[in-house]
N, C-alpha and C positions, 0 to 999 in steps of 0.2 A: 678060346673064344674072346674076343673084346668087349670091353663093355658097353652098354649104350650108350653113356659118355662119348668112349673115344668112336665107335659108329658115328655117332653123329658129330663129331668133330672132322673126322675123315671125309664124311660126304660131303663138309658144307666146302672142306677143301678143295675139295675135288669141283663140285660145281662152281667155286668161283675163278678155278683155274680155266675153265671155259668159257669164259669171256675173252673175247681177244684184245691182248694188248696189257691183259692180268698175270700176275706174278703170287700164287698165294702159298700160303703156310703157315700150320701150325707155331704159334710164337717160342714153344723150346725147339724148336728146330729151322727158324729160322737164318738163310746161309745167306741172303743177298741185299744190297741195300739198293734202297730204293731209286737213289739219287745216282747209281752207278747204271741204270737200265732206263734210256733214253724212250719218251712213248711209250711206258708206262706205268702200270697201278699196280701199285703193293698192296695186299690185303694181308694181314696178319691176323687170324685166328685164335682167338684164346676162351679158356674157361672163365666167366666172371662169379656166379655164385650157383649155389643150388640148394633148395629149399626141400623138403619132405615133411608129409602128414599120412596118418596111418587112411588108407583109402577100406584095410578092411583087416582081419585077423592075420592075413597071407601077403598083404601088397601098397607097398608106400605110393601115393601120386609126389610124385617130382617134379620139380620143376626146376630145368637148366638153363641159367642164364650163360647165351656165348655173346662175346663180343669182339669184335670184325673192325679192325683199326684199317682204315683206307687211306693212303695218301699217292696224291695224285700233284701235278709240275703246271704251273700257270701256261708254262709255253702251249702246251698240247692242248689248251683249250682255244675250241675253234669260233672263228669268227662271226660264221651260221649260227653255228647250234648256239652259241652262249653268248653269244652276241646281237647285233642287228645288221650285220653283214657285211657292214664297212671293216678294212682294213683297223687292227689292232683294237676290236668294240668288243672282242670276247671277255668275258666277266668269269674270272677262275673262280667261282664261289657258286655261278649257276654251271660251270664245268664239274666240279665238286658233287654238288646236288643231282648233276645227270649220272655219275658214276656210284653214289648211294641209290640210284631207285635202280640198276642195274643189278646191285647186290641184294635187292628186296626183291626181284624179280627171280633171281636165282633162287631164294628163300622156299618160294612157290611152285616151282618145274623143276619136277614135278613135285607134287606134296607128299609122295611116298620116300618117306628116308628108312625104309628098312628096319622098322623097329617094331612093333605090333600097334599096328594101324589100328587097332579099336582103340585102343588108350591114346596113343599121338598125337598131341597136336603141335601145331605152330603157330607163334604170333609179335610179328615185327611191331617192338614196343619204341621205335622211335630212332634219331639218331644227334649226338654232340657235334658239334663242329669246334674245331681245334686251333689255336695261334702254333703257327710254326712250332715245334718242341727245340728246347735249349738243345746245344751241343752237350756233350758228357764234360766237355773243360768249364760248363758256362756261358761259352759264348752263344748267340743268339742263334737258333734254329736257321733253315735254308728259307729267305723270306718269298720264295717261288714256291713253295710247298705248300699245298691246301692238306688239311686229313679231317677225317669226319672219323666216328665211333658209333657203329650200328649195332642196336642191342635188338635180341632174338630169344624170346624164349619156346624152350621144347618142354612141352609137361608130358611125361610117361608114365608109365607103371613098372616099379621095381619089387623083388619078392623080399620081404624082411627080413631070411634067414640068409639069401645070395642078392646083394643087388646090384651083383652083374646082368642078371635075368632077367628078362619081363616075366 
């Protein structure tokens, strides 16, 4: 059985690969970059922290912070949506911002992530927006690249002897 970790890491995969035009994965396993897949959104998925208090003799409250690296290509934002409709008026930063409330929207639909729903909750604590990241040589980042970092936390109930378990 998995733990409720990687449950909930798996699901938020999976629903954010359901957007169209998305590309997502777990960040140790991610195979594709972003800049080589034209029209679209890379989400990378990762663990950021996890916190625990004793909730009772039997069962710790948790709290899993994940965070959902988004980057997204100035070209593909549109003229309409992020713009005022004129030719080349699209603003990649409110393109950016339409593709973080897509991933908060995912967050929500549905609110059951397969974990024991009495204890479960979820709660979009915000999200960074990012300057292009350097190349690995140093050189400067892809300056067409918008990325944002959505922080989400899941608090559950884990058992203090397995907390693999609810």
């Amino acid at each position: 059985m998995a733990s409720i970790r990687d449950q909930v890491l798996n699901a938020f995969v999976a629903r954010l690969a359901l957007i169209p035009t998305w590309v997502a994965e777990l960040r140790n396993r991610v195979n594709f970059d972003a800049g080589a897949v034209p029209g679209s959104v890379a989400a990378v998925v990762y663990p950021a922290s996890e916190q625990k208090q004793f909730a009772n003799d039997q069962q710790y409250d948790c709290i899993y912070r994940i965070a959902v690296q988004i980057t997204c290509h100035d070209e593909d934002a549109d003229d309409t949506l992020d713009g005022n409709g004129t030719a080349g008026s699209a603003n990649p930063y409110r393109y950016l911002d339409r593709m973080v409330t897509l991933a908060e929207k995912a967050v929500h639909t549905p609110d059951d992530w397969d974990v024991d729903g009495e204890f479960t909750r979820v709660q979009i604590l915000g999200h960074d927006v990012l300057d292009p990241a350097p190349q690995d040589d140093g050189t400067p980042g892809d300056p067409n690249q918008r990325e944002a970092v959505l922080h989400v936390n899941f608090t559950f109930r884990c058992q203090v002897t397995n907390p693999e378990v609810s």
